[in-house]
C-alpha positions as CSV (number, residue, x, y, z in Angstrom):
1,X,-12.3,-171.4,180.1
2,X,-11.8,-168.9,183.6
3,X,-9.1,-167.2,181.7
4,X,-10.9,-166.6,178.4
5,X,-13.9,-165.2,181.1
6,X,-11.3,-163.4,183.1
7,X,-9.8,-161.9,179.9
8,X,-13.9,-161.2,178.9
9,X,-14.2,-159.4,182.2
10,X,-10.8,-157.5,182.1
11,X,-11.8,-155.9,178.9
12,X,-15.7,-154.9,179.2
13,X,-14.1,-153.0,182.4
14,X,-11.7,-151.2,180.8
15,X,-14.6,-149.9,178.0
16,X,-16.2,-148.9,180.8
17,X,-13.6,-147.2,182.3
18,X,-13.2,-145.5,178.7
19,X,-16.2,-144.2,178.7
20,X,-17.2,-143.3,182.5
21,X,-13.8,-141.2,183.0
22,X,-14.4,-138.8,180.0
23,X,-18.3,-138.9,180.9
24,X,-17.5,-137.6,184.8
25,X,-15.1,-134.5,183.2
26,X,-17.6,-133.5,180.7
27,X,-20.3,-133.9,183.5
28,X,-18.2,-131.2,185.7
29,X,-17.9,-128.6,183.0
30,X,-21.5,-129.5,182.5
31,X,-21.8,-128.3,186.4
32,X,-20.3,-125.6,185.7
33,X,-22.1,-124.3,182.8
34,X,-25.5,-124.9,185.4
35,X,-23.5,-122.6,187.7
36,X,-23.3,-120.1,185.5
37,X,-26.9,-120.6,183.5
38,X,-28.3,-120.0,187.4
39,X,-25.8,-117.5,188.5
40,X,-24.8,-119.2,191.8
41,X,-21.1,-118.8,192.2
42,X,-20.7,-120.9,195.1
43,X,-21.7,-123.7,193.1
44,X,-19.4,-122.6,190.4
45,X,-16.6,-123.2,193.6
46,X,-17.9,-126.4,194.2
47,X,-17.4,-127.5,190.6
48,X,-13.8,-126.0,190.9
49,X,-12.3,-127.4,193.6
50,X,-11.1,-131.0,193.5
51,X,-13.1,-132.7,196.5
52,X,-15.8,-132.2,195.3
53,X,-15.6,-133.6,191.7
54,X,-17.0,-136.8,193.4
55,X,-20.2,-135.4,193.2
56,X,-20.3,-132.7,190.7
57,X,-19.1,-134.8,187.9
58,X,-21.6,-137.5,188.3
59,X,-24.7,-134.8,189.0
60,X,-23.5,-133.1,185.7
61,X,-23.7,-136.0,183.9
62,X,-26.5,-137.2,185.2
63,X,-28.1,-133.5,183.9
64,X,-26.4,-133.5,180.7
65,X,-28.6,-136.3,179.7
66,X,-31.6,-136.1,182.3
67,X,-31.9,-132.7,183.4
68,X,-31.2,-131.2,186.9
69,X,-32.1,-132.9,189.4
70,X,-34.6,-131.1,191.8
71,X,-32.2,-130.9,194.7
72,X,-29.7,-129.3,192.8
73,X,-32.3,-125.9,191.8
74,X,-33.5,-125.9,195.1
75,X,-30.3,-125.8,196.6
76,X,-27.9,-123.5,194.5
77,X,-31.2,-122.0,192.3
């Protein structure tokens, strides 16, 4: 029984996995598209540079489906 759940748990985390990775990268090109759509090229910098796809991918996302959020505008708009 625990290794059918473990086996159960295993796999609903790697469909996640499946679908958060791809979801983060199109959530960074989404950034940059916002970069460009508000003509902030720092912005565009922070989508670019590596470090910073911790936030940037999940904030694109997060617009891609929501909108940006108001810290984002009032930041880099």
């Amino acid at each position: 029984m625990i290794h059918k759940i473990k086996d159960l748990f295993a796999g609903v985390m790697g469909i996640s996995l499946m679908v958060i990775y791809p979801l983060i990268g199109l959530g960074d090109l989404y950034w940059l598209w916002m970069a460009i759509q508000l003509g902030n090229f720092k912005m565009f910098l922070a989508g670019l540079f590596p470090l910073f796809f911790i936030v940037t991918g999940p904030v694109g996302a997060w617009s891609l489906f929501f909108g940006a959020p108001d810290w984002v505008i009032r930041i880099f708009g």
